[in-house]
N, C-alpha and C positions, 0 to 999 in steps of 0.2 A: 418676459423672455421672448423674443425672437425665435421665427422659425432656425435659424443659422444656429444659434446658442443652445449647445449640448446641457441637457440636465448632470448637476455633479452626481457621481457615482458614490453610494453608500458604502461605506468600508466597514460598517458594523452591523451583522443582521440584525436584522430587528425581529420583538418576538421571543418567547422562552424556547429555552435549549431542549429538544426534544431528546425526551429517556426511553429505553428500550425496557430497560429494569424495572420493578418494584422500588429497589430501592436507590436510589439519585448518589451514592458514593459507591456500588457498585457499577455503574451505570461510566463515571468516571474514570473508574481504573479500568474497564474495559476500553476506555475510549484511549487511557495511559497505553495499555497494554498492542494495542491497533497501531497506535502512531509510533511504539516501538519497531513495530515489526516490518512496518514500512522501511524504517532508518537502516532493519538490519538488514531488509531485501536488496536496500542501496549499494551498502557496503559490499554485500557478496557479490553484488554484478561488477563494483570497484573492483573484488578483491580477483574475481575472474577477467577481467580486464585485464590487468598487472599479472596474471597469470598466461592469459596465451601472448602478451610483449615480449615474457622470459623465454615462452620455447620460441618465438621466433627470433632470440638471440639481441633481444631490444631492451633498455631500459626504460621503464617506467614513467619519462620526463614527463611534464605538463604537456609538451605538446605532442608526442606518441601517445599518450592516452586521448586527447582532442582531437588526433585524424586516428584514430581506429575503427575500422568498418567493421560496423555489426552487419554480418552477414543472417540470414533465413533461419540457416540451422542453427547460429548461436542463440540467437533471439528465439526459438523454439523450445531449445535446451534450458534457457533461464527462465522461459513462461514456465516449464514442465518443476524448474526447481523453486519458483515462486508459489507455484498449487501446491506442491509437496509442502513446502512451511507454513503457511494457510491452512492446509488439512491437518497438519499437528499442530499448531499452537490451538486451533480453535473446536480440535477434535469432542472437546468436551461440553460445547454448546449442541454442535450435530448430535453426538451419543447419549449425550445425558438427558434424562426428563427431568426440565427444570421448566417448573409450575409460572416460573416469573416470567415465562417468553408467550408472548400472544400467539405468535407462529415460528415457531424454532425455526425450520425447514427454510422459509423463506429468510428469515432474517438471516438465515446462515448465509444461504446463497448469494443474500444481498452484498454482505460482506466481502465473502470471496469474489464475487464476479468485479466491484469495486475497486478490492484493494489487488489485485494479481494484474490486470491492466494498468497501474501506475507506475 
């Protein structure tokens, strides 16, 4: 290979899938349950999108939802409603003493700080 000649990019990690759990199918449906909540955090910023087009007297088309400016304060409001679902759906990893977490606290954080920035 040539200096010029880019190395191909792997598209499959390599390496076993790391567990947080004890047990590898719980471990799973938490990781089910994460990429849900992500899909639902989508849909409510969709669904709030389609919601300030209505009061500004616009419909919804593909292209008024592709120029709508996210201003400061929307994008505040939906970080603020993104922590909100984050703190309850995962309230029970934070509150609970559960024996199977090496460090609750952190992994908790890990999660939220992760998944509330996407």
């Amino acid at each position: 290979m040539t200096s010029n000649e880019q190395k191909k990019r792997q598209i499959i990690a390599k390496g076993k899938r790391p567990y947080f759990l004890n047990d590898p199918a719980s471990d799973k449906l938490l990781a089910m349950i994460t990429a849900l909540v992500g899909e639902f955090s989508v849909l409510k910023d969709r669904i709030d999108t389609h919601e300030r087009l209505a009061a500004e007297g616009k419909v919804a088309t593909p292209e008024n939802i592709e120029n709508f400016i996210l201003t400061d304060d929307i994008e505040a409001k939906r970080d603020i409603s993104r922590q909100e679902i984050l703190d309850r759906v995962y309230r029970i990893i934070k509150n609970q003493n559960l024996d199977t977490w090496e460090d609750k606290t952190e992994i908790y954080n890990g999660l939220i700080s992760k998944f509330s920035k996407e």
